[in-house]
N, C-alpha and C positions, 0 to 999 in steps of 0.2 A: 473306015471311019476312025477306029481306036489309031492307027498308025497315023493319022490326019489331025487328030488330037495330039496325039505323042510328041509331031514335030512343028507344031505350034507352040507348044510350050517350050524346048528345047531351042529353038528361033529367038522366040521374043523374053524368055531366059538367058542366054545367051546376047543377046542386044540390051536389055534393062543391064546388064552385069556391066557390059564395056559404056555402053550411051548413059547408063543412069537417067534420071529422073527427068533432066532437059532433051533425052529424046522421046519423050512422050508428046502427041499433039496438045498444043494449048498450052502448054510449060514451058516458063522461062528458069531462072535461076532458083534454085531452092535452099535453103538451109540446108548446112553439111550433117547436122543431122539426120535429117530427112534423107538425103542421099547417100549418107551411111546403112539407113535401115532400106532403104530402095533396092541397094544393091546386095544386101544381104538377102535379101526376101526373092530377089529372082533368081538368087542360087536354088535357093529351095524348087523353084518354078521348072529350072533347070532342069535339075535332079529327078524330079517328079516322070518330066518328060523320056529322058533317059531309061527309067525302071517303066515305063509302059512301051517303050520300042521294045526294050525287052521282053515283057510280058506276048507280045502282038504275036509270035509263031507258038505260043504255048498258050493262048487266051482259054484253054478248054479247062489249065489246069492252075493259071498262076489267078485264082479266084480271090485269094487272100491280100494279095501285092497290092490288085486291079482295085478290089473295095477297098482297100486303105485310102491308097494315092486317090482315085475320083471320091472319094468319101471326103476327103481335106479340098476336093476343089470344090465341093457343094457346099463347103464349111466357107470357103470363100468366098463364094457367090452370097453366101447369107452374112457375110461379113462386110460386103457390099453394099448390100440393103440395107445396113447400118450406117454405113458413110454415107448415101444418099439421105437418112430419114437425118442426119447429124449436120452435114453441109453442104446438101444438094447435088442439083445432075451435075454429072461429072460427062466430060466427052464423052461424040453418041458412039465412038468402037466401045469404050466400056461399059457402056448398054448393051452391045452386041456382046459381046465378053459375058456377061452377067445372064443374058438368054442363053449362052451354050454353058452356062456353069449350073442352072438351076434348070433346064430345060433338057440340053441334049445328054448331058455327063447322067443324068440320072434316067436317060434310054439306053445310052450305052452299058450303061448297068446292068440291067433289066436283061439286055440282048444278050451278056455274058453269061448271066445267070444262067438264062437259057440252053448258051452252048452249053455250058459245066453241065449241066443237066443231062443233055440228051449224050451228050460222051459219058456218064459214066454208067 
């Protein structure tokens, strides 16, 4: 699952960087500021991905890495819920997005936790 996460984010990190913001569904042309910060913001998403492939053969001991990076993506998903209470439903994959950020990210947690535990 961590590895199934890791390169979803590194994907569709990697596609927001080159596609920016008109390859999102439902998006046409957007302000170049907007697409300035578009494409800033999925480096980050990028990057995120990258440091949890990493983490995925050492998940028992990289506990620190693992809660930072999913801990800013459950900061996400609740940053989310803000754009929807602020300007509504946004497409249903960002719903779906928004259930594994506030849903799965905080089991896969939990599961880590777990390993760290019984390893050491």
């Amino acid at each position: 699952m961590l590895a199934i996460l890791a390169t979803v984010s590194v994907v569709s990190g990697l596609w927001g960087m080159v596609a920016g913001p008109t390859g999102l569904p439902g998006v046409g042309a957007v302000h170049p500021t907007v697409d300035s910060e578009y494409r800033f913001a999925n480096a980050f998403w990028f990057a995120a991905g990258i440091a949890v492939w990493w983490a995925v053969p050492r998940v028992q001991r990289a506990t620190g890495l693992l809660r930072a990076v999913l801990g800013v993506v459950i900061v996400g998903g609740l940053a989310r819920l803000l754009g929807i209470a602020v300007s509504g439903w946004p497409h249903p994959v960002f719903l779906g997005a928004l259930g594994i950020e506030l849903v799965v990210v905080p089991m896969v947690l939990l599961w880590q936790a777990r390993v760290a535990e019984v390893a050491s």
